[in-house]
N, C-alpha and C positions, 0 to 999 in steps of 0.2 A: 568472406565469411557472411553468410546469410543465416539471420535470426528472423525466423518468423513466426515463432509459437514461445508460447508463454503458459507457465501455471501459476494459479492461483487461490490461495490457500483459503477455504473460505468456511470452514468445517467449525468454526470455535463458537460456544454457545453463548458469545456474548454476556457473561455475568455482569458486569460495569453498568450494563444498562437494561439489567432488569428494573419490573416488569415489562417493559417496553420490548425486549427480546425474547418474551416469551412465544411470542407467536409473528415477528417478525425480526427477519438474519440483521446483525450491525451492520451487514455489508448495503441495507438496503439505507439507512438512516441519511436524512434528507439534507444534500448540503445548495442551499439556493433551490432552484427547480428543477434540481438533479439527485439521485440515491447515488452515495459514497461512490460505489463499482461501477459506476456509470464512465468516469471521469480518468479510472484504471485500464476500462477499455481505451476511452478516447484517447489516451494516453500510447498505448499501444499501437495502436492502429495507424499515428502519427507518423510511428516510426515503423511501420511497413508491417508490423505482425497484426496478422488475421486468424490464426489459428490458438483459441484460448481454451485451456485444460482447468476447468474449476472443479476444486476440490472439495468439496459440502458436505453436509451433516441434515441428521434430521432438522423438520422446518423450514429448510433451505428453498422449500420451490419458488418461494417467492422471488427470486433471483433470476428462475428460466423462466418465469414466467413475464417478467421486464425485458427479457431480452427474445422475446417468440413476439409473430404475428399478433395483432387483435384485430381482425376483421369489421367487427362490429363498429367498436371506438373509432377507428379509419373512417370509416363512412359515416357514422355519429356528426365527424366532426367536416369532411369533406364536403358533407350539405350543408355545413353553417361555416365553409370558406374559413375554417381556423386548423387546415392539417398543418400550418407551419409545427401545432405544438406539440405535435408527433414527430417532425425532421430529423432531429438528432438521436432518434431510435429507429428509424425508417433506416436510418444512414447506414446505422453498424446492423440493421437485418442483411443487408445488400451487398456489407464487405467481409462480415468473421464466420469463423466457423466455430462454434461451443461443444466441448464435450464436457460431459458432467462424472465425477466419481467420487462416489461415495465412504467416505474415511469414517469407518463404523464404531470406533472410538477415539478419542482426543491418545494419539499415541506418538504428539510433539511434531513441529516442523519438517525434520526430516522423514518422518514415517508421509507426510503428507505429501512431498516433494515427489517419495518413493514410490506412492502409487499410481504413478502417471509416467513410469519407466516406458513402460509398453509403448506407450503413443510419443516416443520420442527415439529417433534413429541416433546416428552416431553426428550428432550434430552439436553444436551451440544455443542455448534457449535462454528462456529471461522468468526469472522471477518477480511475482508484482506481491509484496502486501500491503492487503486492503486498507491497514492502519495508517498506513501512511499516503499523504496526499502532499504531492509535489507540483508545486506552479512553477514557469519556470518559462519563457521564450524559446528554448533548446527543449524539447522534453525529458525527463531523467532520462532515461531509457534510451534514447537516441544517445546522450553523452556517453555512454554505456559500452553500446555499441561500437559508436567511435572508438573508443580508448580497445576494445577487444581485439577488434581487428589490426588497430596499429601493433598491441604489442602481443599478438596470438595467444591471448588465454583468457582464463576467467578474472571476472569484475567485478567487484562488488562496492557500491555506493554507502559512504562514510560522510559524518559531517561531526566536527568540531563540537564537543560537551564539554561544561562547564565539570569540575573535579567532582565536586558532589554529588553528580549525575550519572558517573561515568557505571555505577552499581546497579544502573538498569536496564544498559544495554550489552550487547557484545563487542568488545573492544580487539583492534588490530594490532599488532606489535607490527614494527616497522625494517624490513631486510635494506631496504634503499630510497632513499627520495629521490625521483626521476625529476619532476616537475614541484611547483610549490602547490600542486593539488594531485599528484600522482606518486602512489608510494607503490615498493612491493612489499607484498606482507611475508611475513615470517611465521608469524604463529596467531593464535586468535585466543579469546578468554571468554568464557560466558559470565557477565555480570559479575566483576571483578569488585575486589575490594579496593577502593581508591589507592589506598597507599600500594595495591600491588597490581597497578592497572600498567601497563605498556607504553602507551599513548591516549591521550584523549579522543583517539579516533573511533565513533562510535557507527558502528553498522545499520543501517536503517534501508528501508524495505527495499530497495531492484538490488538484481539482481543481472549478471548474463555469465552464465558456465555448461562449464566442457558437460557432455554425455558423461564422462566419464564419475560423475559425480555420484550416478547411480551404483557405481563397481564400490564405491568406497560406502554408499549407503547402506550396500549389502554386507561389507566386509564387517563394520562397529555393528554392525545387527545382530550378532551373536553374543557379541559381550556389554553391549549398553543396559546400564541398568537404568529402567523407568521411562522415559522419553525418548526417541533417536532424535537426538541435535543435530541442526541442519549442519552448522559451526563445525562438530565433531568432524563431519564429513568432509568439511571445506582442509580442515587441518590435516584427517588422513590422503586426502587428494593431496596436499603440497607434502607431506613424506615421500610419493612416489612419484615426486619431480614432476608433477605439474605447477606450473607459474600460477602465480593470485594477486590480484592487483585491487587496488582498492584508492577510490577517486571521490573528492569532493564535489559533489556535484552544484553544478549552479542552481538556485533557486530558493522558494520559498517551500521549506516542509512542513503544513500540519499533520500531528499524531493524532487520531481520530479515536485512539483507542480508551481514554475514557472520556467521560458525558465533558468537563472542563477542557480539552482539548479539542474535544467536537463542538463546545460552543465556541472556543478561538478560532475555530475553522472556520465558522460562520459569519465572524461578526469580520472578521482579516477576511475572508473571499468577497464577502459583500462590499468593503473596503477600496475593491480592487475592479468592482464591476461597474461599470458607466452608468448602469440604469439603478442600479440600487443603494449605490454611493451618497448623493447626494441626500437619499434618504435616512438614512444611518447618521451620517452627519451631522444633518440637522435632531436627527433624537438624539444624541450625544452630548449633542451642545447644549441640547433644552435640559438637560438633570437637573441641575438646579435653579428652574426658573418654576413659577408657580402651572406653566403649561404641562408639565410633564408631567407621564402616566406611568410615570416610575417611584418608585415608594420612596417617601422623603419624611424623616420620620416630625421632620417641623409641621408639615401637613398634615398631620394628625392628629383627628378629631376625636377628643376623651372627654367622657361627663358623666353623671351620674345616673344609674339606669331608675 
């Protein structure tokens, strides 16, 4: 089983982080010296897929526009002997291939999925969302992969919530535990009520499924009212005896999807980088010393105007 193409969903008008998404995509929002998508690629491309199907919305150029040529900047920077700080865009001009499609209204995950039938034969492919950022030595997606091909069918990457949480995600009901990170699933729940949730097993963004995911996208098309769910489709797929497996994936997940979780991304990847570590560190450590340029409200100066 060969996965080499991937979509991704990239259409959403970022409300969380207005005004700041008013004229730039969340997908583009800066984590280190990288935009969020950046990292979705490299993630990808890891695990052998070069062929990425991005799904956008108005505003969006600024997405192909990081990912195209810039002849000018190249040479800008190749006479002041600093292209290293192009390398890591250089890299993936050289390896993917992007097509772009345009989802003309927010008409829910699986409508998004939907649109990119076309450029998908009768194969196995990978879902990336952009909310989610997975660090990880194994890359999700590779795990993915892995577990697909062992047990012939779709995958989908879960990881353990706490109860009071479980209302914000889509939750797996559990057919069999294969492994103590390998279930099959049985049935799925969008954003269940704690007390009537399945499992704490919450679904979080990769993905890798059958083609056949489009047959069942088209089939709940008729009767979904308001959003097609991607979920919906996953469940009408296991009515007609397709397998679904769902695997905890190794790693670190940030949710990137609001501004408090995009700053946990930053301050945890910086954390985690050799050259920016020790920086952080040390402003962490400084809060409460009188050096810090972080607001202390003992340091504050009041008097009478």
């Amino acid at each position: 089983m060969d996965v080499t193409k991937a979509i991704i969903p990239a259409a959403g008008l970022g409300t969380r982080f207005l005004p700041y998404t008013k004229a730039i995509p969340k997908e583009m929002l800066p984590l280190l010296n990288k935009p969020a998508i950046q990292y979705i690629i490299e993630e990808g491309l890891s695990a052998e897929i070069n062929n990425f199907l991005v799904i956008t919305g108005k505003n969006k150029d600024a997405i192909a526009n990081h990912f195209d040529a810039h002849p000018e900047l190249e040479t800008f920077l190749k006479e002041r002997n600093k292209s290293e700080l192009m390398a890591s865009t250089e890299k993936i001009l050289r390896s993917t291939y992007f097509t772009y499609i345009r989802q003309s209204e927010p008409l829910g995950l699986g409508h998004a999925i939907w649109l990119a039938r076309h450029a998908i034969g009768k194969e196995y492919f990978s879902i990336f969302l952009p909310d989610d950022i997975i660090i990880s030595k194994v890359p999700a997606i590779t795990q993915l992969i892995k577990i697909a091909r062992q047990e012939k069918g779709s995958v989908i990457a879960v990881q353990e919530v706490s109860p009071d949480s479980v209302s914000s995600y889509g939750i797996v009901g559990i057919k069999k535990q294969i492994t103590p990170n390998l279930f099959q699933v049985s049935h799925l729940v969008e954003k269940p009520h704690p007390k009537d949730a399945p499992s704490n097993l919450a679904i979080i963004g990769r993905y890798v499924l059958s083609s056949k995911i489009f047959t069942s996208l088209q089939d709940i098309s008729g009767y979904a009212m308001g959003e097609l769910q991607l979920t919906d489709a996953i469940s009408h797929m296991m009515k007609n005896n397709e397998k679904v497996f769902a695997f905890k994936v190794q790693g670190v997940r940030y949710d990137i999807g609001t501004p408090i979780g995009w700053m946990k991304a930053v301050i945890g990847m910086a954390l985690q980088d050799p050259y920016y570590a020790p920086h952080i560190k040390k402003f962490i450590a400084s809060i409460d010393t009188p050096e810090s340029f972080l607001y202390n409200s003992s340091k504050n100066i009041e008097h009478q105007l």
